[in-house]
C-alpha positions in Angstrom: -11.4 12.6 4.6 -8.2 12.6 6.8 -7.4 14.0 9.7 -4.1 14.8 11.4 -4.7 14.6 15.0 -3.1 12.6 18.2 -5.0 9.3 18.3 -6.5 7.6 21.5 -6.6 4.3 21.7 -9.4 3.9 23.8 -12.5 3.8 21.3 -15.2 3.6 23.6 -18.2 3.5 21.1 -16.3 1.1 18.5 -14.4 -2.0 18.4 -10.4 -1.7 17.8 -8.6 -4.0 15.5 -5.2 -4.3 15.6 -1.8 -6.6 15.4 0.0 -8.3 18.6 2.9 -5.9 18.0 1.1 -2.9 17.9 -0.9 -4.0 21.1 1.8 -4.6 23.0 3.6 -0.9 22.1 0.8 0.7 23.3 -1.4 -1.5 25.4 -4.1 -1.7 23.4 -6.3 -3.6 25.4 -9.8 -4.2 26.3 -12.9 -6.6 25.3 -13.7 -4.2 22.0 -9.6 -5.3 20.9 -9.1 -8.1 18.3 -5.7 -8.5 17.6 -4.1 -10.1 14.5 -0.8 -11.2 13.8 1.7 -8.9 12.5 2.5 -8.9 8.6 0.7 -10.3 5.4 -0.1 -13.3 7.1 -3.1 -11.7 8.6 -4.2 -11.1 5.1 -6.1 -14.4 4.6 -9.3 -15.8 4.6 -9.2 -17.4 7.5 -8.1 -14.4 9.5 -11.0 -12.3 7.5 -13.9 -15.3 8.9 -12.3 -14.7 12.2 -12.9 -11.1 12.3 -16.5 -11.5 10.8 -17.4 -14.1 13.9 -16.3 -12.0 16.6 -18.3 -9.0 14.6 -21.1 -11.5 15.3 -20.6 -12.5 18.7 -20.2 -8.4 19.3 -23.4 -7.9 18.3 -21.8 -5.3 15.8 -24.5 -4.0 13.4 -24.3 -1.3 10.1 -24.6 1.3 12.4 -21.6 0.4 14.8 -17.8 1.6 13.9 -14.7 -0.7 13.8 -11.2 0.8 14.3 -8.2 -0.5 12.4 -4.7 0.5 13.9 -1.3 -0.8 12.2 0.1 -1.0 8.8 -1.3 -1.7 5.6 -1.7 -5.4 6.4 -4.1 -4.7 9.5 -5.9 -2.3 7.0 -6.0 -4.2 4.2 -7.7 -7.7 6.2 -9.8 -5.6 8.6 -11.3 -3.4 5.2 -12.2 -6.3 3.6 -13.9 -7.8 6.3 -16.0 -4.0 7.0 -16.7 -4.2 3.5 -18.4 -7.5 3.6 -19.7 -7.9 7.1 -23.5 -7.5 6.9 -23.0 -5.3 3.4 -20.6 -2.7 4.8 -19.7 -1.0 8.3 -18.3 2.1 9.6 -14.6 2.3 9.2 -12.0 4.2 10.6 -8.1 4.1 9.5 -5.7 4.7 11.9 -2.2 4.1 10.3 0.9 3.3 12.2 3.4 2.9 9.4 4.8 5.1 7.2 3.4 3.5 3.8 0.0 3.1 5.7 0.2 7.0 6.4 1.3 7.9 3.1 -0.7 5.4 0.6 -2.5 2.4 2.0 -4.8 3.9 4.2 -6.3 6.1 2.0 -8.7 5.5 -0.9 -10.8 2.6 0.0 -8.6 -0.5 -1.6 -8.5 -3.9 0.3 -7.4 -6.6 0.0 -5.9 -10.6 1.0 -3.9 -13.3 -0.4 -4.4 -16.1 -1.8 -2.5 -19.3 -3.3 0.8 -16.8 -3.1 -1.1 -13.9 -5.1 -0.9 -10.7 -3.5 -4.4 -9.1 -3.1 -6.3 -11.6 -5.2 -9.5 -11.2 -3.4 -10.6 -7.3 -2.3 -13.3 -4.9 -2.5 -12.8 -0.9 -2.7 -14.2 0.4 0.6 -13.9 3.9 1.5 -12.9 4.8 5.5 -15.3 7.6 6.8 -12.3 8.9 7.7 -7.8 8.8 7.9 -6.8 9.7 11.8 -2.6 10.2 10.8 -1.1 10.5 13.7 3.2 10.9 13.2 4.0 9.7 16.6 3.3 6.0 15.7 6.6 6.2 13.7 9.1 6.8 16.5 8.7 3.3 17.3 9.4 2.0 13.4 13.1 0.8 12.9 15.2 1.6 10.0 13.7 -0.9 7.7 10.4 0.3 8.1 11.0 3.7 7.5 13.0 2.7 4.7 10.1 0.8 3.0 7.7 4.0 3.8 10.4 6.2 1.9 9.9 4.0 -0.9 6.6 4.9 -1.3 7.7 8.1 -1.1 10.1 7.7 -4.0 6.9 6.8 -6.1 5.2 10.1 -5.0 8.3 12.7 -5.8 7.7 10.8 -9.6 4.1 11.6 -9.9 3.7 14.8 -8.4 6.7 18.0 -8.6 5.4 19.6 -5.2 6.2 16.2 -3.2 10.0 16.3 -5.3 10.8 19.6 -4.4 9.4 19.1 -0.9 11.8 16.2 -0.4 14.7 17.4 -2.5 14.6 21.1 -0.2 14.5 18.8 3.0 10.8 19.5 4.3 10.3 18.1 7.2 8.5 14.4 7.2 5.0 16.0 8.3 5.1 18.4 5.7 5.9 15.5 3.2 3.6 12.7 4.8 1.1 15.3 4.7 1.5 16.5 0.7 0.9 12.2 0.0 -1.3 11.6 1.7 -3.7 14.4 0.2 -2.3 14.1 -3.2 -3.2 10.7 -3.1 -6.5 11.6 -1.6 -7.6 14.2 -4.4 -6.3 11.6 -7.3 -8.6 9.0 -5.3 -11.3 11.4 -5.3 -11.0 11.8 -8.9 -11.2 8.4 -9.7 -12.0 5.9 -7.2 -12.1 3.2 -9.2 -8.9 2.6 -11.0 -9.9 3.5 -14.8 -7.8 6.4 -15.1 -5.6 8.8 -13.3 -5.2 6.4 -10.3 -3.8 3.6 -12.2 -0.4 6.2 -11.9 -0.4 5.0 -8.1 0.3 1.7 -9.4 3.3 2.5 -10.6 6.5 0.0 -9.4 4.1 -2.3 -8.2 3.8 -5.2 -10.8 7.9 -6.0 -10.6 7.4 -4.7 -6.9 4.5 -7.3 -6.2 6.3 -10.1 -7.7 9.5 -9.2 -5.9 7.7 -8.8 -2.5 6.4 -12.5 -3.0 9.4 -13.8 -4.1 11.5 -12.3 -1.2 9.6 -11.5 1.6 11.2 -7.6 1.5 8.9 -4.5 2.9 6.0 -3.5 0.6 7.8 0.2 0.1 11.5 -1.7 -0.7 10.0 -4.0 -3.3 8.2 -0.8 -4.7 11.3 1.0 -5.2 13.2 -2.0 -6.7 10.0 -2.1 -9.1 10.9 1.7 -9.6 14.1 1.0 -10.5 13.4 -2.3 -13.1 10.4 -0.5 -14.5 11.6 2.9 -15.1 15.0 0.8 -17.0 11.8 -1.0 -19.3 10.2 2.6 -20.0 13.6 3.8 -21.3 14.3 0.7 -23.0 10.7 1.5 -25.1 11.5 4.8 -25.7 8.8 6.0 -23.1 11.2 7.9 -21.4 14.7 9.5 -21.3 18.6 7.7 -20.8 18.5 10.9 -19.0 15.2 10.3 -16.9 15.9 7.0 -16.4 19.7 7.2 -15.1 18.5 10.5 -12.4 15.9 8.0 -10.7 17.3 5.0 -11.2 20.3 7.0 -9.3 17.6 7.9 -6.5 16.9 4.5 -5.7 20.8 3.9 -4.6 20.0 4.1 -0.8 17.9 1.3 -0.9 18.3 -2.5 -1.3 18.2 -3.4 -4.5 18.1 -6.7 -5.4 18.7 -9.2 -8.9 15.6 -9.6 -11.0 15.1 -13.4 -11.3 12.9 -15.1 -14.4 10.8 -17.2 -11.4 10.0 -13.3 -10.4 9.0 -12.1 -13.7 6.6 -15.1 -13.7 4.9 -14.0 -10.9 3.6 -11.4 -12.9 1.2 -12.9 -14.9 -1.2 -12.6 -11.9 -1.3 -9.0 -11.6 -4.1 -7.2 -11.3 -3.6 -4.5 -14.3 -3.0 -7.9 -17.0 -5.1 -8.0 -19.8 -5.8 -11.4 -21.8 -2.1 -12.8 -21.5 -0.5 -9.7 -21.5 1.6 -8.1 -18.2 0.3 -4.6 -17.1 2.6 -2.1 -16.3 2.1 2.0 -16.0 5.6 3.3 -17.2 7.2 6.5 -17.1 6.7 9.6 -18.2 3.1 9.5 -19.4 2.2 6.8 -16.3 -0.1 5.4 -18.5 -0.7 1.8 -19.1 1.6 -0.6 -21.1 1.0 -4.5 -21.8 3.4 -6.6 -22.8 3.8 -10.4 -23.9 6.0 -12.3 -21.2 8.6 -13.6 -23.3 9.0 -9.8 -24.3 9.0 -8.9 -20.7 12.1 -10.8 -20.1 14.0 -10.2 -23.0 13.9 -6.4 -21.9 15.0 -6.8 -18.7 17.0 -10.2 -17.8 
């Protein structure tokens, strides 16, 4: 479910979760209020133990509801730890970023890090509910925004509404509004990765490595993984010069940066591999694709 509402902070009947940046925008305060710190660092196991102990010392039982308000990385950590905190609590997602309202806070994935693998431990656990609220984003600078219209960029490949929504100049609303249910439906189709939603995935295994590598915004390293993989469906004959050049083209406002051999590496930990073999879903089809290394870096270094 999710609901497009103005969201109030004070969550009487729950406990909040949050980041210290997030807190201190809003003054999120209170004994229910756990703050973590901002970024993927929260997304460890340490922070994920921490959560689960103040659960405890809470008192928090299955039938009580915990509140997570930031980005992806606050969604991602406090997910996981709902998801295993005495088999499974009451969540409800409150995104303040643009890729949290658009993708990461919808359709039950979480996730942390471990030994510089991005989302190596997770569970899929599904949010009684999405509060998207837009007024979190006034307070977002420009690289922020720029990573959310990343994700975006993803969106206007898989679905023609969101393109010509974008292309016409809809308003963001109407926009974060069309992802957010699109990814929804395609979620509620199949929430368990072993079909349509593996599309969503798209940009993300060069994006991943990239992210790691660099320390960019989720969204920018998705569209630089746009950019790389869309040149390796066209380069395999999965897809137009044609195709390729128009989005490849569309990805010019971002920053785009050189694709290195210690990034391509990184890949053999992704979560779409298959004995040995780097998973990618590639243009046009979005289907999936597995390829050797040593062929993966031929094609594109």
């Amino acid at each position: 479910m999710i609901t497009f509402q103005k969201f109030q902070p004070s969550c009487r009947d729950a406990l909040v979760v949050t980041d210290e940046h997030i807190a201190r925008l809003y003054d999120i305060v209170g004994d229910n209020v756990f703050l973590l710190p901002r970024g993927e660092r929260a997304k460890s196991f340490a922070f994920v133990e921490a959560l689960c102990r103040w659960f405890i010392a809470k008192r928090l039982d299955p039938s009580g509801k915990v509140v997570a308000v930031g980005g992806g990385s606050v969604g991602d950590t406090v997910g996981f730890a709902c998801s295993v905190y005495k088999r499974g609590v009451s969540l409800l997602q409150v995104p303040t970023t643009l890729v949290a309202m658009v993708d990461s806070s919808i359709g039950g994935k979480t996730a942390i890090d471990l030994d510089n693998v991005k989302n190596a431990v997770g569970s899929y656990f599904f949010s009684y509910d999405v509060v998207i609220d837009t007024d979190f984003l006034r307070t977002l600078d420009d690289i922020q925004m720029a990573s959310g219209r990343g994700e975006i960029l993803k969106y206007r490949m898989l679905d023609e509404e969101i393109n010509r929504l974008v292309s016409t100049g809809a308003d963001l609303d109407t926009v974060i509004a069309r992802c957010a249910h699109y990814k929804q439906s395609v979620c509620d189709e199949d929430p368990f990765c072993k079909g349509k939603r593996n599309a969503l995935n798209f940009g993300h295994t060069v994006g991943h490595a990239m992210e790691l590598s660099l320390g960019i915004p989720h969204g920018v390293a998705v569209v630089n993984g746009i950019r790389y993989e869309t040149a390796l469906a066209a380069k395999l004959g999965l897809c137009t010069e044609q195709y390729a050049e128009f989005w490849q083209g569309e990805t010019n406002g971002f920053d785009i940066y050189p694709l290195t051999e210690q990034m391509l590496e990184l890949t053999v930990q992704d979560k779409k591999n298959v004995e040995g073999a780097v998973g990618f879903v590639l243009p046009t089809s979005f289907e999936k694709v597995l390829l050797p290394l040593d062929k993966l870096k031929k094609l594109l270094l």
